[in-house]
DSSP file (Angstrom, degrees, kcal/mol; ACC not computed):
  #  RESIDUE AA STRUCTURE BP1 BP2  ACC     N-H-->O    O-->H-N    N-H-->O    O-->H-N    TCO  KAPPA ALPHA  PHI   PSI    X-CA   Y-CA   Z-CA
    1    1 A X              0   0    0      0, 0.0     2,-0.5     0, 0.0     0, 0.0   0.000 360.0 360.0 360.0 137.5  121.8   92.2  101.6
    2    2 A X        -     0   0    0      1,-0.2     0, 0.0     2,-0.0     0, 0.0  -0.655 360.0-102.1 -95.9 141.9  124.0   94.9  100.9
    3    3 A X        -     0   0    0     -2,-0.5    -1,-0.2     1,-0.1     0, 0.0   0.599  32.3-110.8 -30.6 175.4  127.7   95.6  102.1
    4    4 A X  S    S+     0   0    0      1,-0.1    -1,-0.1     3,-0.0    -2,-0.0   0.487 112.8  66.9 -67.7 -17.8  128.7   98.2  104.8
    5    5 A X  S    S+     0   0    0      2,-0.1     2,-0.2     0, 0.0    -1,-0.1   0.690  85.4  98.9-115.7 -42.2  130.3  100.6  102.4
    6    6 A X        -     0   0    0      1,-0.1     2,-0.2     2,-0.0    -4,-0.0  -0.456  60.3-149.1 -97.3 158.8  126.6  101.4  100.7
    7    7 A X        -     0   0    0     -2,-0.2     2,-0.3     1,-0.1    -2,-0.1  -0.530  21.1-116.2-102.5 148.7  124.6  104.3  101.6
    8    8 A X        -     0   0    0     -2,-0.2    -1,-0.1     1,-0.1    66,-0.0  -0.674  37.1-105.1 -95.8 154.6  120.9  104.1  101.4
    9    9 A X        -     0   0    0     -2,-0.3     2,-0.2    65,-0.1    -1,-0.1  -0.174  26.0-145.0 -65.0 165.1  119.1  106.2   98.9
   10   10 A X        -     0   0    0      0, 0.0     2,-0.8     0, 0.0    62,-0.2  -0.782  16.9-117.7-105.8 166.5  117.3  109.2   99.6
   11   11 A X     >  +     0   0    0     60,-1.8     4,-0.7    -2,-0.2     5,-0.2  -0.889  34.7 172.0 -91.6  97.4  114.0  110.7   97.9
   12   12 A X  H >> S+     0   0    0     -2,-0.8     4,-2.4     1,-0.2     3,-0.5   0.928  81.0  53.8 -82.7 -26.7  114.8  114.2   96.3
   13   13 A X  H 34 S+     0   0    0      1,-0.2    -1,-0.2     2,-0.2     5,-0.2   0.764 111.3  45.8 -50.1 -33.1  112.1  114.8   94.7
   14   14 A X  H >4 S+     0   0    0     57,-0.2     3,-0.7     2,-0.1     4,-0.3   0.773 121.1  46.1 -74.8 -25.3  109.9  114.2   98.3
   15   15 A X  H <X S+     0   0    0     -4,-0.7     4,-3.3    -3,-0.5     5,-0.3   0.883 114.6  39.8 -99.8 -43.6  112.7  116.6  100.0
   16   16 A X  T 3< S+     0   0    0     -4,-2.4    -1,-0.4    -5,-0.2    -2,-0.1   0.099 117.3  52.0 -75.0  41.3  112.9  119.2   97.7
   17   17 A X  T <> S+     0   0    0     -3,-0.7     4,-1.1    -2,-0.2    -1,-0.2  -0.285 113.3  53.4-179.3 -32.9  108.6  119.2   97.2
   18   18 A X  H  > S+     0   0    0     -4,-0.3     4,-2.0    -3,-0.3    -2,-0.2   0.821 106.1  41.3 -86.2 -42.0  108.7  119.4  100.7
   19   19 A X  H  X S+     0   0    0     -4,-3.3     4,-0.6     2,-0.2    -3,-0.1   0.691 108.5  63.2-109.4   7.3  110.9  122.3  101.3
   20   20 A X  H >> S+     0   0    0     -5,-0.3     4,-0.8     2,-0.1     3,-0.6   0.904 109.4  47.4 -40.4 -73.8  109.0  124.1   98.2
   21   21 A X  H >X S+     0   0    0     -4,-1.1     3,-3.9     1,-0.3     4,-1.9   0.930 111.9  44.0 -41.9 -80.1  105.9  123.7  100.7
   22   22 A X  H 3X S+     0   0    0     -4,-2.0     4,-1.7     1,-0.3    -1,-0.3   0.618 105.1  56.6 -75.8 -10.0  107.1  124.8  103.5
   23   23 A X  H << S+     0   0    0     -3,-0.6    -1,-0.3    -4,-0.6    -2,-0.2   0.315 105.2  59.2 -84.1   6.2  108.9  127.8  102.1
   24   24 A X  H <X>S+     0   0    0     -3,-3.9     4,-1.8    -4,-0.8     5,-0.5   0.699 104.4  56.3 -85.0 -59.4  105.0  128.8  100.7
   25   25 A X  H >X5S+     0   0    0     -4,-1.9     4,-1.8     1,-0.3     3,-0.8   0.780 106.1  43.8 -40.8 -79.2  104.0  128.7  104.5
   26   26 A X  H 3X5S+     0   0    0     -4,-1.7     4,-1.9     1,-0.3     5,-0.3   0.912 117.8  46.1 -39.8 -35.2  106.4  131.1  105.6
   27   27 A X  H 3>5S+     0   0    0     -5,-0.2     4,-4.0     1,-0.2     5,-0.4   0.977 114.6  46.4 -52.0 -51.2  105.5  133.3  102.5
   28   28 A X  H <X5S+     0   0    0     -4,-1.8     4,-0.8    -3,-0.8    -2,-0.2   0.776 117.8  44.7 -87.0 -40.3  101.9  132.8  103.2
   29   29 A X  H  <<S+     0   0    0     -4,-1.8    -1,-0.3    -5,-0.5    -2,-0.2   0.903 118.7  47.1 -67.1 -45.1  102.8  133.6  107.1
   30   30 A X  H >X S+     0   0    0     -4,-1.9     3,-3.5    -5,-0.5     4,-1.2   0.993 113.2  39.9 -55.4 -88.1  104.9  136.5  105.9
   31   31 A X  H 3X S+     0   0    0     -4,-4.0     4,-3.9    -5,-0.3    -3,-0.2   0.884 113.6  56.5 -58.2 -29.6  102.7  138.3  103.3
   32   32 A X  H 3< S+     0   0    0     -4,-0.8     4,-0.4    -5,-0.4    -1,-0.3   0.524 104.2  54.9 -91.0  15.2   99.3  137.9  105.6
   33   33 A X  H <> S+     0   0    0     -3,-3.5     4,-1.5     2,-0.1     3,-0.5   0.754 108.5  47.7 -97.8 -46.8  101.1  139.6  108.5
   34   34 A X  H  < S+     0   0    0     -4,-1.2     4,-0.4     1,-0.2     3,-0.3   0.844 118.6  47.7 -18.8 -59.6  101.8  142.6  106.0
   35   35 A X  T >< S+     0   0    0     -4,-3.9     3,-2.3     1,-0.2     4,-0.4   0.761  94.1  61.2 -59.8 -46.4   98.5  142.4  105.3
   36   36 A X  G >4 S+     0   0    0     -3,-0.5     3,-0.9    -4,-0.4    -1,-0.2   0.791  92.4  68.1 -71.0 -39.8   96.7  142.2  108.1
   37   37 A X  G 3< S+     0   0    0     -4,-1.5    -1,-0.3    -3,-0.3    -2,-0.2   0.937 107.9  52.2 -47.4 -43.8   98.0  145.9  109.4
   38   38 A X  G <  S+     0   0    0     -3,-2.3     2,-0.6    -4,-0.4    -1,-0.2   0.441  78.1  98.0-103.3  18.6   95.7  146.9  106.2
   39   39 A X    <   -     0   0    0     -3,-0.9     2,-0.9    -4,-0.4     7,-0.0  -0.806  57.7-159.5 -72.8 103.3   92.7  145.4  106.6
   40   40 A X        +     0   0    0     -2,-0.6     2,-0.2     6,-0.0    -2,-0.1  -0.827  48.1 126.0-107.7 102.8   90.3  147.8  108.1
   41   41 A X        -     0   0    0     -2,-0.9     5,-0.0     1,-0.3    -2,-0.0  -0.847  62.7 -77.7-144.0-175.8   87.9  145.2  109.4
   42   42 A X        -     0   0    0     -2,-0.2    -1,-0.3     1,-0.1     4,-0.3   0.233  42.5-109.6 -66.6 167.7   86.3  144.5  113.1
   43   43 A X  S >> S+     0   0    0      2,-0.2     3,-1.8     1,-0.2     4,-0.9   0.939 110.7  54.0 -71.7 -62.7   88.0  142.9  115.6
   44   44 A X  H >> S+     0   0    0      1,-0.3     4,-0.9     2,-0.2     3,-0.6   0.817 110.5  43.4 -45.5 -41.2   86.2  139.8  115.6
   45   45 A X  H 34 S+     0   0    0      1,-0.3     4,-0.3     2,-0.2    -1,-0.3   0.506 110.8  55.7-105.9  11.9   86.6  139.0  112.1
   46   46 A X  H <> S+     0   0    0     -3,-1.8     4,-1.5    -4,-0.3    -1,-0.3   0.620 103.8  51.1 -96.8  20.0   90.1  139.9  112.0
   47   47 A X  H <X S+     0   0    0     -4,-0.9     4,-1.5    -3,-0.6    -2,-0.2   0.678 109.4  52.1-126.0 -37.9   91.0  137.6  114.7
   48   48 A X  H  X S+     0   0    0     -4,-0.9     4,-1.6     2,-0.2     5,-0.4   0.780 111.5  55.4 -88.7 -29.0   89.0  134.5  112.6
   49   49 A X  H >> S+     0   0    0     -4,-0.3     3,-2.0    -5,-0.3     4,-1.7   0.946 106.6  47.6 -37.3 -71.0   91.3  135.7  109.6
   50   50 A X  H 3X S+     0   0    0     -4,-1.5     4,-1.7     1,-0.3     5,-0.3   0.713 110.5  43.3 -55.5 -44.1   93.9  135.3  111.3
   51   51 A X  H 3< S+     0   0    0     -4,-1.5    -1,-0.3     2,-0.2     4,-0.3   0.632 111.7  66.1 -65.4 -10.7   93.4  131.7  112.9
   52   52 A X  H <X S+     0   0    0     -3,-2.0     4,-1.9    -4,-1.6    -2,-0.2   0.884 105.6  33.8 -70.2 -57.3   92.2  130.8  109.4
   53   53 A X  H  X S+     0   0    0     -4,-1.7     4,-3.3    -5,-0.4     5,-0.2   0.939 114.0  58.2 -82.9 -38.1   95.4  131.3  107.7
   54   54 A X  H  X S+     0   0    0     -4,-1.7     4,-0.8     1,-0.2    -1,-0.2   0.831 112.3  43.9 -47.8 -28.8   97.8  130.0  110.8
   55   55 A X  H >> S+     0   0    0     -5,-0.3     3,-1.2    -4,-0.3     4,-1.2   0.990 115.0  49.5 -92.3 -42.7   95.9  126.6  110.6
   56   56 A X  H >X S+     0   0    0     -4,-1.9     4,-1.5     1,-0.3     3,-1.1   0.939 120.5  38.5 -61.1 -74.4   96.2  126.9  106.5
   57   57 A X  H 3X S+     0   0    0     -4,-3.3     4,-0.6     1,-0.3    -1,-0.3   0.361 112.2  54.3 -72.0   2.3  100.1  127.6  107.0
   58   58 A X  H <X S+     0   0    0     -3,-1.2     4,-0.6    -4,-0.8    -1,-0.3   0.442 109.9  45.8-108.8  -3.1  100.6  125.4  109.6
   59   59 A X  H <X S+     0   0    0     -4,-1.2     4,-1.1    -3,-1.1    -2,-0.2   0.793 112.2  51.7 -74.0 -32.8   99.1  122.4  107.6
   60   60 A X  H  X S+     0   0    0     -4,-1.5     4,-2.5     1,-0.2   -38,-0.2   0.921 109.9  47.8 -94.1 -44.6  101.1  123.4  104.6
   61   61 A X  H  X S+     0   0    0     -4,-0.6     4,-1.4     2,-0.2     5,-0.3   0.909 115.2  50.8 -68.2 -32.7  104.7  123.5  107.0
   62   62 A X  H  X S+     0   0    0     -4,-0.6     4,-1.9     2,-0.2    -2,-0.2   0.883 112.6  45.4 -53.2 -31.2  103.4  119.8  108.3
   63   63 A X  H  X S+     0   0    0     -4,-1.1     4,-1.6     1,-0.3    -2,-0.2   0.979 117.4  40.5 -70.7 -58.2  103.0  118.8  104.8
   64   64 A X  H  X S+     0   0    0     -4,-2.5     4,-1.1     1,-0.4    -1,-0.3   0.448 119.8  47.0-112.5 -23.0  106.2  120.1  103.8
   65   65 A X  H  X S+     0   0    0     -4,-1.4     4,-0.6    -5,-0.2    -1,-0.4   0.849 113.8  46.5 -27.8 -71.5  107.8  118.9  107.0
   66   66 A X  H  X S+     0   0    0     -4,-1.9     4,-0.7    -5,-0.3     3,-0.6   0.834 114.3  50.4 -50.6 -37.6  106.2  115.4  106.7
   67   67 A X  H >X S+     0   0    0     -4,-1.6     3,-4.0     1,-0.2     2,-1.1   0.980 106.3  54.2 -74.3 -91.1  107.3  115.4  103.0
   68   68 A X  H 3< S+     0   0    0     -4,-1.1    -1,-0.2     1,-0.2    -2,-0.2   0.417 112.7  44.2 -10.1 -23.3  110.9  116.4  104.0
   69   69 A X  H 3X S+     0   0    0     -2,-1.1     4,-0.7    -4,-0.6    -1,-0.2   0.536 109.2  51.0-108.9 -33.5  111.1  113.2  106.5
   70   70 A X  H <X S+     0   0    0     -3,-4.0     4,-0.9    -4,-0.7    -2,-0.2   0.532 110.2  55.3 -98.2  -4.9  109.6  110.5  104.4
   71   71 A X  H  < S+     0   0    0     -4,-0.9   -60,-1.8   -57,-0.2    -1,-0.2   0.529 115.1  40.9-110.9  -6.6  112.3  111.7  101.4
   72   72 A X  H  4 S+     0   0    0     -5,-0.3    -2,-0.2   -62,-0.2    -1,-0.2   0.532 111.2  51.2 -88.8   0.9  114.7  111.2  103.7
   73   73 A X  H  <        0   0    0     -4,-0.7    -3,-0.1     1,-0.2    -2,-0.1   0.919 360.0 360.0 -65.7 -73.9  113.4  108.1  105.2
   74   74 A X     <        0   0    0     -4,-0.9    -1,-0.2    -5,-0.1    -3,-0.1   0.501 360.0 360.0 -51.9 360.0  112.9  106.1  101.6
């Protein structure tokens, strides 16, 4: 078992993979609000656009969360 004095490692490759991902959600969150002002479609189907891509980006910021947590975890 090892001393007091050592540090346990981290995973950079899971933290930095991770905060790649989540800085595509926010893009993805970002650029499809731009967008959405120039969409000339119905109400209804911009309103499924729009929960489409929130559930999209808000998997991709768990991932990239989740990622972030298990590289520092390991």
């Amino acid at each position: 078992m090892p001393g007091g004095l050592v540090r346990p490692t981290v995973s950079t490759e899971l933290i930095v993979l991770g905060a790649i991902v989540s800085a595509i959600a926010i893009g993805i969150l970002t650029g499809a609000r731009h967008l959405y002002s120039r969409l000339d479609l119905h109400e209804e189907s911009l309103t499924s656009i729009r929960l489409l891509t929130a559930l999209i980006a808000g998997l991709l910021l768990l991932t990239g969360l989740g990622l972030i947590v298990v590289g520092f975890a390991t």
